[in-house]
One Martini backbone bead per residue (centre of mass of N, CA, C, O) as a GRO file, in nm:
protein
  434
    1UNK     BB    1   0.098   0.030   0.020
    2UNK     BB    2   0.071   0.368   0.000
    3UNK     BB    3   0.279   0.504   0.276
    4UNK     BB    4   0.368   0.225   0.387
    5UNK     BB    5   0.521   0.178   0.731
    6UNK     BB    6   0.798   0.008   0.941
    7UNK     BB    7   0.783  -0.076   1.270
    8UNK     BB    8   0.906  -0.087   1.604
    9UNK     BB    9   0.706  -0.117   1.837
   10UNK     BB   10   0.939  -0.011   2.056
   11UNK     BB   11   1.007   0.255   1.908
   12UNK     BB   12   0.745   0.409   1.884
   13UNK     BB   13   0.636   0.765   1.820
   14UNK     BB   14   0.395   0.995   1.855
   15UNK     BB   15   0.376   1.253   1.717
   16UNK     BB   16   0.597   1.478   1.871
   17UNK     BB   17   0.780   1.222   1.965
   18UNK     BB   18   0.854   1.112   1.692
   19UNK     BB   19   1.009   1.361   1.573
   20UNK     BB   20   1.203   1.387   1.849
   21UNK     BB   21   1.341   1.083   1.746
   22UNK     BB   22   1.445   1.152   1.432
   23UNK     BB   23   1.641   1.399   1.556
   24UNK     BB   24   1.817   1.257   1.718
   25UNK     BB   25   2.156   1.321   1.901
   26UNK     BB   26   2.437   1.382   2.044
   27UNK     BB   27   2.280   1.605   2.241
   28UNK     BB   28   2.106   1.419   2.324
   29UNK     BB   29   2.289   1.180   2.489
   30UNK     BB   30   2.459   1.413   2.673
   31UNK     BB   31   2.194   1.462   2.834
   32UNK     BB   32   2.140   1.200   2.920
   33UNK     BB   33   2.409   1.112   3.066
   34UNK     BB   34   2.339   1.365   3.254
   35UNK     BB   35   2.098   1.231   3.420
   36UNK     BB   36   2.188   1.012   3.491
   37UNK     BB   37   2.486   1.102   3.668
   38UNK     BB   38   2.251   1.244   3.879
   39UNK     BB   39   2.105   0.979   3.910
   40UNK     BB   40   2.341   0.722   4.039
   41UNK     BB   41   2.129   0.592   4.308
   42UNK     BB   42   1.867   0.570   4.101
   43UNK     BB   43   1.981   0.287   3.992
   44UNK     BB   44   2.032   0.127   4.211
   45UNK     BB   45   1.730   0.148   4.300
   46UNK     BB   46   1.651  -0.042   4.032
   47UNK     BB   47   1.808  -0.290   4.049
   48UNK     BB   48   1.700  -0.386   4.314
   49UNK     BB   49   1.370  -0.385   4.256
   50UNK     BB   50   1.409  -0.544   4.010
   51UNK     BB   51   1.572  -0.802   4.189
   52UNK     BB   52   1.275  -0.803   4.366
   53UNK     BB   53   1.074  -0.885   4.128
   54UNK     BB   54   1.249  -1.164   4.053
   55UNK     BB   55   1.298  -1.349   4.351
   56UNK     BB   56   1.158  -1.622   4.248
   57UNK     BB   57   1.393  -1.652   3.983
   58UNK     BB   58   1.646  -1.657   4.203
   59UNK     BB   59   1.932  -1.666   4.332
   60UNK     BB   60   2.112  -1.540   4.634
   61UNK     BB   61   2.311  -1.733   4.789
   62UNK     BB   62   2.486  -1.672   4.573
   63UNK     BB   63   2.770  -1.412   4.524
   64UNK     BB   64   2.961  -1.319   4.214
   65UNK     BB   65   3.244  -1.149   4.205
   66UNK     BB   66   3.419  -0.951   3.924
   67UNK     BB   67   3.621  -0.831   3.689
   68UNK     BB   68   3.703  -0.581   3.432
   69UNK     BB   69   3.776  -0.456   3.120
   70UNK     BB   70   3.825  -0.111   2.969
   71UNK     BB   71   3.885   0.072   2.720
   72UNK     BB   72   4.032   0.364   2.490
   73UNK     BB   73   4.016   0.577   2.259
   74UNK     BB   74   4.282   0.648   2.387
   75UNK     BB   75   4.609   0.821   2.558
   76UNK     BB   76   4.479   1.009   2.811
   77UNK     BB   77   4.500   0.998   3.116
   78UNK     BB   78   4.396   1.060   3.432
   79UNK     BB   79   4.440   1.309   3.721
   80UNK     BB   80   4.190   1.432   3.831
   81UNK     BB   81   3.959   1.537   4.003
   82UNK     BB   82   3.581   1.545   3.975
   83UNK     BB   83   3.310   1.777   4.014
   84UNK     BB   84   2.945   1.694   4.078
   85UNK     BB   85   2.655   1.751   4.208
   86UNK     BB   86   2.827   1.685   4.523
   87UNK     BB   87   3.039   1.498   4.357
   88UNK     BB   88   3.317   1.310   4.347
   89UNK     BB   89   3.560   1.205   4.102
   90UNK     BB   90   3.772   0.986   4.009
   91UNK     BB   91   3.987   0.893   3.834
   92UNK     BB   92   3.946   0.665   3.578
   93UNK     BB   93   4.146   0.692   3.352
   94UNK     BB   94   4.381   0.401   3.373
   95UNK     BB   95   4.713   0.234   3.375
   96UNK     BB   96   4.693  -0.094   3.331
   97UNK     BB   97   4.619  -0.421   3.372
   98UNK     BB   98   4.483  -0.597   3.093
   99UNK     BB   99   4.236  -0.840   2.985
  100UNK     BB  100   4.315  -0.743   2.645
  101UNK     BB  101   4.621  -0.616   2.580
  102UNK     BB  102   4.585  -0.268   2.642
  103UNK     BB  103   4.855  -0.131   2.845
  104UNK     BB  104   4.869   0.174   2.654
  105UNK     BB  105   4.599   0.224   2.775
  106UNK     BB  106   4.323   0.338   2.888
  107UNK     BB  107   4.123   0.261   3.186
  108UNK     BB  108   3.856   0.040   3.329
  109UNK     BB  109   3.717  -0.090   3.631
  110UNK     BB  110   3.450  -0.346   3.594
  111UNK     BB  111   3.197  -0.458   3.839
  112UNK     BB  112   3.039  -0.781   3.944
  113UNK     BB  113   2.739  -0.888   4.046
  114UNK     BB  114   2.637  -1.236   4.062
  115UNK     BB  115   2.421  -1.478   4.037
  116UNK     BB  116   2.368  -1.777   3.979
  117UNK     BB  117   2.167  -1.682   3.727
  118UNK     BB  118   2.319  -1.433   3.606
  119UNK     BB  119   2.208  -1.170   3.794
  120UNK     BB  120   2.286  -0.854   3.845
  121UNK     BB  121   2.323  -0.679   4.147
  122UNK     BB  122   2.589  -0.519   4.065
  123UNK     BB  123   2.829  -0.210   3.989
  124UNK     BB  124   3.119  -0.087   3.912
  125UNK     BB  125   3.364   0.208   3.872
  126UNK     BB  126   3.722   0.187   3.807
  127UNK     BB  127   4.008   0.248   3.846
  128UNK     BB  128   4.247   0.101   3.634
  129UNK     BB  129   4.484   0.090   3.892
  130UNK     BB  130   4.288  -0.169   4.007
  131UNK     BB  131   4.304  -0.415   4.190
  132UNK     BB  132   4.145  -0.713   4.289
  133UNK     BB  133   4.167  -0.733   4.565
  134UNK     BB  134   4.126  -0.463   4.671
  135UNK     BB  135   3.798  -0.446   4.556
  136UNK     BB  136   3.673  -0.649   4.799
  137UNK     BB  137   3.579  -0.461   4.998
  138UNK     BB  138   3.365  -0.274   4.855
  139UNK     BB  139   3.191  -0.522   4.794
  140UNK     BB  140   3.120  -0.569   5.085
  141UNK     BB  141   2.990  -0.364   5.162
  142UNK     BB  142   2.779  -0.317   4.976
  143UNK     BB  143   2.636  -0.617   5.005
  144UNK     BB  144   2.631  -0.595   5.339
  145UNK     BB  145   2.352  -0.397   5.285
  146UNK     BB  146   2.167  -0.581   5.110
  147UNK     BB  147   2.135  -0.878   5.162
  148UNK     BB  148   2.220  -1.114   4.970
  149UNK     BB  149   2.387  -1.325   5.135
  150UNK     BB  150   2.623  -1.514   4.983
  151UNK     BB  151   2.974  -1.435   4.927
  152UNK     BB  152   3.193  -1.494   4.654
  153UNK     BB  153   3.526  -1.529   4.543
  154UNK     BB  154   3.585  -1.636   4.192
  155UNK     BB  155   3.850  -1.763   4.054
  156UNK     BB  156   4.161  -1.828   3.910
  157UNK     BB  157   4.507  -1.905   3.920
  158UNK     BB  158   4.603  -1.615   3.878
  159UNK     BB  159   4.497  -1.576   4.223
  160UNK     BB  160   4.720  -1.779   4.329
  161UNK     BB  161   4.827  -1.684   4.647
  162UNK     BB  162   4.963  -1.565   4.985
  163UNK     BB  163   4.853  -1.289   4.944
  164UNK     BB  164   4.565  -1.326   4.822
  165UNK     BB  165   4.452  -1.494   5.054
  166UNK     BB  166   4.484  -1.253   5.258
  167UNK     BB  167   4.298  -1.055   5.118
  168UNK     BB  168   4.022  -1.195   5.108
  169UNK     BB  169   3.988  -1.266   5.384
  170UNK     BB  170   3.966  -0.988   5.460
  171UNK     BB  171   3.765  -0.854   5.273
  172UNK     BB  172   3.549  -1.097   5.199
  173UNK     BB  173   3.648  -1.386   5.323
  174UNK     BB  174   3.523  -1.565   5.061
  175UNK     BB  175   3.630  -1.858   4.879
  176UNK     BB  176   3.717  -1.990   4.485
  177UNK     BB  177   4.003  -2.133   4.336
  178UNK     BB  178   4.218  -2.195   4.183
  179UNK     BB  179   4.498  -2.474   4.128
  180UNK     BB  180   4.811  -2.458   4.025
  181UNK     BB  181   4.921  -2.811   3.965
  182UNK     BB  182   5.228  -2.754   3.883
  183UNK     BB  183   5.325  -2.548   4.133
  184UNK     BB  184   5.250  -2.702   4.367
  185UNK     BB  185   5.281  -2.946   4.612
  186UNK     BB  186   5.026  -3.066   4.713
  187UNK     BB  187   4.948  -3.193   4.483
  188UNK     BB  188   5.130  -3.413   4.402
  189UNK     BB  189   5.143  -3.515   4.694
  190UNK     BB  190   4.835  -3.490   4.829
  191UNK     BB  191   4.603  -3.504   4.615
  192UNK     BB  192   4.650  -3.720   4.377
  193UNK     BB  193   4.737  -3.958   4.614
  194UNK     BB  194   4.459  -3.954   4.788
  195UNK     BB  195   4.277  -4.164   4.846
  196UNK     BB  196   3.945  -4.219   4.719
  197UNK     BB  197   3.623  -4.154   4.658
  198UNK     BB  198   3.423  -3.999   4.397
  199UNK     BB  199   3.141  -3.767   4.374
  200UNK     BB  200   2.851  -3.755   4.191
  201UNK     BB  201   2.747  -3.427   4.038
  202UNK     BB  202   2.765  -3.524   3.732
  203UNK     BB  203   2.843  -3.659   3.403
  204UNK     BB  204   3.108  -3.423   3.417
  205UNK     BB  205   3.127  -3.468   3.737
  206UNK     BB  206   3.404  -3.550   4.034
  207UNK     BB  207   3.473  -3.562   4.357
  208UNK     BB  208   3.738  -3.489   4.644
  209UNK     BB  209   3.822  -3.440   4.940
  210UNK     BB  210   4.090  -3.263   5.062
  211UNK     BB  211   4.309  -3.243   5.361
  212UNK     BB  212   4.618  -3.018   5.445
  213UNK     BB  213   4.684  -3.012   5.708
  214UNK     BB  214   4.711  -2.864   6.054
  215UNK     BB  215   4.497  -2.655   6.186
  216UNK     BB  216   4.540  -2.329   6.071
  217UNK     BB  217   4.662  -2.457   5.795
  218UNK     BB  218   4.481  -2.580   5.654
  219UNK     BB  219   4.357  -2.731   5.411
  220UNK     BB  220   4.133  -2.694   5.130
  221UNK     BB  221   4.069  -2.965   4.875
  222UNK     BB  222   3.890  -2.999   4.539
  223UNK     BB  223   3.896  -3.298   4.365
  224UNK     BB  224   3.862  -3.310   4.008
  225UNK     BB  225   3.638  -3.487   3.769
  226UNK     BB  226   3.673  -3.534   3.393
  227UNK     BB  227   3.608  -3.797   3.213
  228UNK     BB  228   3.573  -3.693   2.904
  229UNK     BB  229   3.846  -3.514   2.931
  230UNK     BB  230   4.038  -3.762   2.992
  231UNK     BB  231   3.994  -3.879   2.729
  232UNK     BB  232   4.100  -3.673   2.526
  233UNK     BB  233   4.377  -3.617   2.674
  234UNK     BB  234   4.464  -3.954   2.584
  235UNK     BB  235   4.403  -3.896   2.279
  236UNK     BB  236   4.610  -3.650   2.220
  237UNK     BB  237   4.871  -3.770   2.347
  238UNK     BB  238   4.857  -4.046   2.142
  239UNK     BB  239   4.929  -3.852   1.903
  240UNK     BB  240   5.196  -3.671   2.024
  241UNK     BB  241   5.371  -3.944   2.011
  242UNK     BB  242   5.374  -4.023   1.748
  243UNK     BB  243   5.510  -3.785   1.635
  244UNK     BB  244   5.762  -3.788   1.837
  245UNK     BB  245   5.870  -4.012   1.709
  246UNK     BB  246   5.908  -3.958   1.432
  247UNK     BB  247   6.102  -3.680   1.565
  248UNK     BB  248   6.336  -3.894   1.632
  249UNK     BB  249   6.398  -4.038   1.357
  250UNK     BB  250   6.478  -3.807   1.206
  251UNK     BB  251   6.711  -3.748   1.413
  252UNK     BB  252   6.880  -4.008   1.403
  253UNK     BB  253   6.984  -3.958   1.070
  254UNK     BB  254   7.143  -3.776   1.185
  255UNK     BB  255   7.516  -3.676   1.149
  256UNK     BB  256   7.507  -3.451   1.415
  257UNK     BB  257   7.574  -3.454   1.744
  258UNK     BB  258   7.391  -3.168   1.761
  259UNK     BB  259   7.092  -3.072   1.623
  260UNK     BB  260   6.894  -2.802   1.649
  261UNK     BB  261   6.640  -2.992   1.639
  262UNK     BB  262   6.667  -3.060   1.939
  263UNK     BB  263   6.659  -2.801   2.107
  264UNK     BB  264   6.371  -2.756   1.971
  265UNK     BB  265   6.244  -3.023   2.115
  266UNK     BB  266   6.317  -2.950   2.409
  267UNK     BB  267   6.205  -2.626   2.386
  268UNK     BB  268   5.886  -2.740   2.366
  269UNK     BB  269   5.568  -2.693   2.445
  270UNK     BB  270   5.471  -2.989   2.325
  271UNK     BB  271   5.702  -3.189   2.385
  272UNK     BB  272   5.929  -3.141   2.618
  273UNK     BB  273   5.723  -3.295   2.864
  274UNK     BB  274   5.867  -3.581   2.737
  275UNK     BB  275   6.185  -3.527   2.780
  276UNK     BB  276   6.515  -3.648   2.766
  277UNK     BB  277   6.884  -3.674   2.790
  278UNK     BB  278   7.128  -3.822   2.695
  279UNK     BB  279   7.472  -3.902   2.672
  280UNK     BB  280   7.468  -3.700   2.410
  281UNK     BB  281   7.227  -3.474   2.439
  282UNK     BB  282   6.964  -3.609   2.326
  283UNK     BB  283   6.623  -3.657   2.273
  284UNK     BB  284   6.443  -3.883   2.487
  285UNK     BB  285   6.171  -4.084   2.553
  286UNK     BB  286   5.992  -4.046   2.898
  287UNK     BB  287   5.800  -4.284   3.087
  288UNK     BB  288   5.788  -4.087   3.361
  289UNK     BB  289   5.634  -3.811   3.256
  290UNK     BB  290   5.401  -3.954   3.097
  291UNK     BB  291   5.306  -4.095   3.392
  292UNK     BB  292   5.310  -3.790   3.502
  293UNK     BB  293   5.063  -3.670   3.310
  294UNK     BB  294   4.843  -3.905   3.383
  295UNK     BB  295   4.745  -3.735   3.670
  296UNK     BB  296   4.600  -3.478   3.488
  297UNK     BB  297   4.357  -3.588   3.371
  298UNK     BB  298   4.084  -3.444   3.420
  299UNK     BB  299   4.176  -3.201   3.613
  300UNK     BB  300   4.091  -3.019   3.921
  301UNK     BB  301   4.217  -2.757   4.171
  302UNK     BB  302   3.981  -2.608   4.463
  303UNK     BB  303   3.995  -2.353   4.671
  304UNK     BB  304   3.854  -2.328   5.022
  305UNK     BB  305   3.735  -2.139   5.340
  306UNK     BB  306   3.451  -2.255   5.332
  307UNK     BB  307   3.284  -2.486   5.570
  308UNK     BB  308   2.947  -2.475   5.490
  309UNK     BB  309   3.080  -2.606   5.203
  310UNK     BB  310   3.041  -2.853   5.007
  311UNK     BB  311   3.221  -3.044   4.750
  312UNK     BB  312   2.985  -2.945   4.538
  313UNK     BB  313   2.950  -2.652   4.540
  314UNK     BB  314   3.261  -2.581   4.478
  315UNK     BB  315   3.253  -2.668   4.188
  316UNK     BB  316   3.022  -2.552   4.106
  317UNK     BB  317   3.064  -2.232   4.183
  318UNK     BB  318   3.324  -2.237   3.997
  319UNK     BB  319   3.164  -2.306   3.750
  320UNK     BB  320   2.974  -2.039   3.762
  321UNK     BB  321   3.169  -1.834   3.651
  322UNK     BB  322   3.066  -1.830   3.372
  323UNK     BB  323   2.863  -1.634   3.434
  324UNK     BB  324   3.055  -1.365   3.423
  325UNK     BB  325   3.163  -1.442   3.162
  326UNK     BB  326   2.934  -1.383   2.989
  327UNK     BB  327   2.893  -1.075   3.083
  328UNK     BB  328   3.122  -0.964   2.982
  329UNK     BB  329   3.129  -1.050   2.694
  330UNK     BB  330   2.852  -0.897   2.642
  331UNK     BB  331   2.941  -0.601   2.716
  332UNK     BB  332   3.177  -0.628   2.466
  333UNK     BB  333   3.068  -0.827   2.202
  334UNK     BB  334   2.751  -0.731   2.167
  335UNK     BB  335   2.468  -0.511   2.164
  336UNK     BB  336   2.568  -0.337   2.415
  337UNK     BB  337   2.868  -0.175   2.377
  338UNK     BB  338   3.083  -0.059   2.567
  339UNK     BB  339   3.218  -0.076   2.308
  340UNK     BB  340   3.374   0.213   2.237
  341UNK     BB  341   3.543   0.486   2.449
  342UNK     BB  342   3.490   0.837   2.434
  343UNK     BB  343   3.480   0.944   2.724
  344UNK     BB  344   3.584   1.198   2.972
  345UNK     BB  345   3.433   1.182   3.179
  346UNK     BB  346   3.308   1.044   3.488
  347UNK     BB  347   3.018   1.049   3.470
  348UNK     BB  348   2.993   0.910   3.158
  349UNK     BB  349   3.129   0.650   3.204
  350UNK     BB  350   2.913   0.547   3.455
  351UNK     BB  351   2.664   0.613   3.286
  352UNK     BB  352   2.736   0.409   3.051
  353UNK     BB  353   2.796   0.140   3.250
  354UNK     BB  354   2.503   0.154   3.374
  355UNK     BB  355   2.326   0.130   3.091
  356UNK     BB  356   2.433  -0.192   3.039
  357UNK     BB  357   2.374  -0.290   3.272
  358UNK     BB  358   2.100  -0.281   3.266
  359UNK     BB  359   2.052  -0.444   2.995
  360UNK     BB  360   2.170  -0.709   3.123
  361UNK     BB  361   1.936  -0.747   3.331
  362UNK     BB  362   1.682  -0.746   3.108
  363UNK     BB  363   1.768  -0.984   2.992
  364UNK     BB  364   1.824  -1.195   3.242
  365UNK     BB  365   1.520  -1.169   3.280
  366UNK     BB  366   1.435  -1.315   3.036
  367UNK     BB  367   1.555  -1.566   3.009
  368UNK     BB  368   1.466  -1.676   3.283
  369UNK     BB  369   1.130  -1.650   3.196
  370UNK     BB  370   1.175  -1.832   2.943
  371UNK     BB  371   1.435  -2.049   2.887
  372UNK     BB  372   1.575  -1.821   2.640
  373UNK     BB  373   1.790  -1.695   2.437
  374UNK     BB  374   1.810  -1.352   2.380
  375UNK     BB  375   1.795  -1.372   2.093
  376UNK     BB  376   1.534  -1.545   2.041
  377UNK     BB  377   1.348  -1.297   2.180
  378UNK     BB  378   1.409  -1.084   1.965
  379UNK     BB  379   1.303  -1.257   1.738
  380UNK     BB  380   1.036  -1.277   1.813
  381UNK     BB  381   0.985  -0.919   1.933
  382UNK     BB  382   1.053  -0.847   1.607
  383UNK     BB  383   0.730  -0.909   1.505
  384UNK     BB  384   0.680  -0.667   1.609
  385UNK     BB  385   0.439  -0.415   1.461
  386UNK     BB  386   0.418  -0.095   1.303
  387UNK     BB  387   0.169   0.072   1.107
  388UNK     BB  388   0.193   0.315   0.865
  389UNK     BB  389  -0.099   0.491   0.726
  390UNK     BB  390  -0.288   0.572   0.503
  391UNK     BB  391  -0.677   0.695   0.506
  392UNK     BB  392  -0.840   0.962   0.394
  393UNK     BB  393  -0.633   1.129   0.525
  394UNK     BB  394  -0.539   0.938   0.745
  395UNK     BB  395  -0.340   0.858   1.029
  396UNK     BB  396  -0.218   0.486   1.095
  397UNK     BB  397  -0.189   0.304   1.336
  398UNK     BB  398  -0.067  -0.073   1.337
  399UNK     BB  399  -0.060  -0.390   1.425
  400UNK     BB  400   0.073  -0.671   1.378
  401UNK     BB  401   0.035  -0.981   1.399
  402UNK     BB  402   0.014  -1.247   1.671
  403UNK     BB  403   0.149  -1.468   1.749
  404UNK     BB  404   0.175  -1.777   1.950
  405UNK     BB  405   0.459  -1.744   2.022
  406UNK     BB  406   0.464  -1.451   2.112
  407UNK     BB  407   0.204  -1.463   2.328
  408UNK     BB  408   0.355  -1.629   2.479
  409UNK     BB  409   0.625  -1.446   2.561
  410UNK     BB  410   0.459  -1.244   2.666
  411UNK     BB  411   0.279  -1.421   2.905
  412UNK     BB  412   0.582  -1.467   3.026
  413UNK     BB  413   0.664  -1.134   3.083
  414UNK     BB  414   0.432  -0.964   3.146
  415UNK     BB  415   0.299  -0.863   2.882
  416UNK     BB  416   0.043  -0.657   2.746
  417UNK     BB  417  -0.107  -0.665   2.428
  418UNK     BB  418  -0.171  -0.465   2.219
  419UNK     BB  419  -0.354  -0.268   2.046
  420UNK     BB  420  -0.451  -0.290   1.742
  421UNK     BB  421  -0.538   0.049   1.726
  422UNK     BB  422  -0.308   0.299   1.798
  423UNK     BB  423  -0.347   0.518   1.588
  424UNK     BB  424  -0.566   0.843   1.423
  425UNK     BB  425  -0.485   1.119   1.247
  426UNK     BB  426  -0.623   1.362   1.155
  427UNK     BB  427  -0.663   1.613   0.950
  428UNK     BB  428  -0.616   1.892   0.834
  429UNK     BB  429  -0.872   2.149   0.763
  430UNK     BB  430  -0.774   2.230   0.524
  431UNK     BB  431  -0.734   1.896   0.399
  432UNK     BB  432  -0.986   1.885   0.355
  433UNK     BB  433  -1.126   2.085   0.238
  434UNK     BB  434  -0.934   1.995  -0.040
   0.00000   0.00000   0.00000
């Protein structure tokens, strides 16, 4: 039909509202963050609301907080605190270790806390050259105030240190670390040779809880066990033997005393931890390093100080962890957007960085009442539009049809659906008289 315009139902806006959307422009969202700005203990009030209208469907015993970076496409770091609003802002964009490799840039340090459902519950922005130890100390305060359970800081083996097991002690009280299984000494010695039966938490997870040392030393260590990893660890193993042998039978062949292919085959990380050295110097297959490498195969090692949590708890716990690595990646990677950054000023930093934070909140609390991936739930609610057309000179607004799938989704959001003929502009008395 001649005139007829198709617009998403969520974006539409009528009259002079709709002409006043057409024209956003750069001056209209700088303005929108500064009232953000203005605004940022009323979306912390706003997040809390929205998490407690949802606290049906999430789980808030376990609050898993961790950072992430984001840096700028720009090179000056911040130096001064600036003052807005009766607020001081300390300088955001400052150069730090960057867990994108972006050491050369200026960056800001974001932190999520997420409970088990994924379900994002406080976000932080710190400035870029804030420790991960540091900032567990106002994580825990912030989140002791408003009472949601048990906080846990569930890390990777990069954070495990005896300076930092000492500082998530002081500051959070409780954690979930991975245990570098090949620097540890208690793992080889004591955990990995420990007898006893794994209890089944799942089809691919298998526990085994194992106490090192007495008294107030003593540690509790989760020795961890996939089968399925540990079948495909084998099966990568004995294809990398094979070609092993073939690179020594070729080496074999050469008349040289000691030839580079030697040096190279020894200083590999692939070939050389299966390798030691003959009465030649030259390299030669070791059955006891490759015996000592099949008892790493499909496990890791998890340690925890708080003794309220079974070792199944804590296993999941860890696992766990892929869900706030998941909001980082959405984030930074996906439709929200958090990147690239070039805001000058901390009060828009910060209010960019919490209305990302809000759309990934509104998303995962539809995904948990759907149980449906975010893609899918907006490929569905993307079939729903609004249809501009004239007829007799009138303008019309109406909705296309609304499918059964629609309609469960609406119904499932508790969202309900627009009435079929949304607005009808009368035309102007001049165009009628003509």
């Amino acid at each position: 039909m001649p005139g007829t315009t198709h617009t998403s139902l969520s974006r539409i806006r009528l009259g002079s509202r709709d002409r006043t959307y057409e024209r956003c422009n750069l001056a209209t969202v700088e303005r929108m963050l500064q009232h953000v700005s203005e605004s940022i203990p009323d979306i912390h009030t706003f997040h809390r609301l929205l998490d407690t209208s949802i606290v049906d469907i999430v789980d808030q015993d376990l609050i898993i907080p961790d950072t992430t970076t984001a840096y700028f496409e720009i090179d000056e770091p911040d130096e001064d605190a600036q003052e807005f609003a009766g607020r001081l802002y300390a300088p955001l964009r400052r150069r730090g270790h960057s867990k994108e490799g972006r050491d050369n840039q200026p960056q800001v340090i974001i932190a999520l806390a997420v409970s088990r459902d994924g379900m994002p519950v406080r976000s932080w922005v710190l400035p870029g050259d804030t420790a991960d130890v540091t900032t567990v100390a106002r994580i825990k305060d912030d989140l002791r105030a408003w009472r949601l359970g048990r906080c846990l800081f569930v890390g990777d083996a990069g954070m495990y240190s005896a300076e930092n097991l000492a500082e998530l002690s002081r500051g959070l009280g409780r954690y979930i670390l991975a245990v570098p299984m090949r620097r540890v000494r208690d793992i080889e010695a004591a955990v990995l040779t420990r007898p006893g039966r794994y209890k089944q938490v799942a089809d691919n997870l298998q526990v085994k809880e194992v106490w090192v040392g007495d008294g107030e030393r003593r540690k509790r260590y989760v020795l961890c066990l996939n089968p399925q990893e540990a079948e495909r660890e084998r099966t990568r193993r004995q294809q990398l033997l094979v070609e092993l042998d073939a690179e020594l039978a070729r080496l074999e062949q050469r008349e040289d005393d000691h030839p580079k292919a030697a040096c190279t085959l020894m200083s590999s990380r692939r070939y050389g931890r299966y390798l030691s050295a003959d009465w030649r110097g030259r390299p030669q297959l070791d059955a006891a390093k490759v015996k000592a490498t099949e008892k790493f195969d499909g496990k890791f090692v998890v340690i925890s100080n708080d003794d309220t949590l079974s070792a199944e708890d804590i296993a999941l716990g860890y696992k766990a962890g892929w869900i706030i690595e998941s909001c980082f990646r959405r984030l930074k990677q996906t439709g929200l957007q958090v990147r690239p950054m070039f805001h000058w000023t901390a009060r828009r930093i910060e209010a960019h960085v919490k209305l990302c934070v809000l759309a990934l909140q509104i998303q995962r609390a539809a995904e948990i009442r759907c149980q449906l991936p975010w893609a899918r739930i907006a490929h569905t609610l993307g079939a729903l539009k609004a249809v501009r057309y004239r007829c007799e000179g009138r303008a019309i607004v109406q909705r296309t049809k609304i499918s059964a799938e629609l309609s469960a989704t609406l119904k499932t959001l508790g969202i309900s659906a627009p009435k079929q003929l949304l607005a009808v502009e009368e035309p102007p008395p001049a165009a009628a008289a003509a």
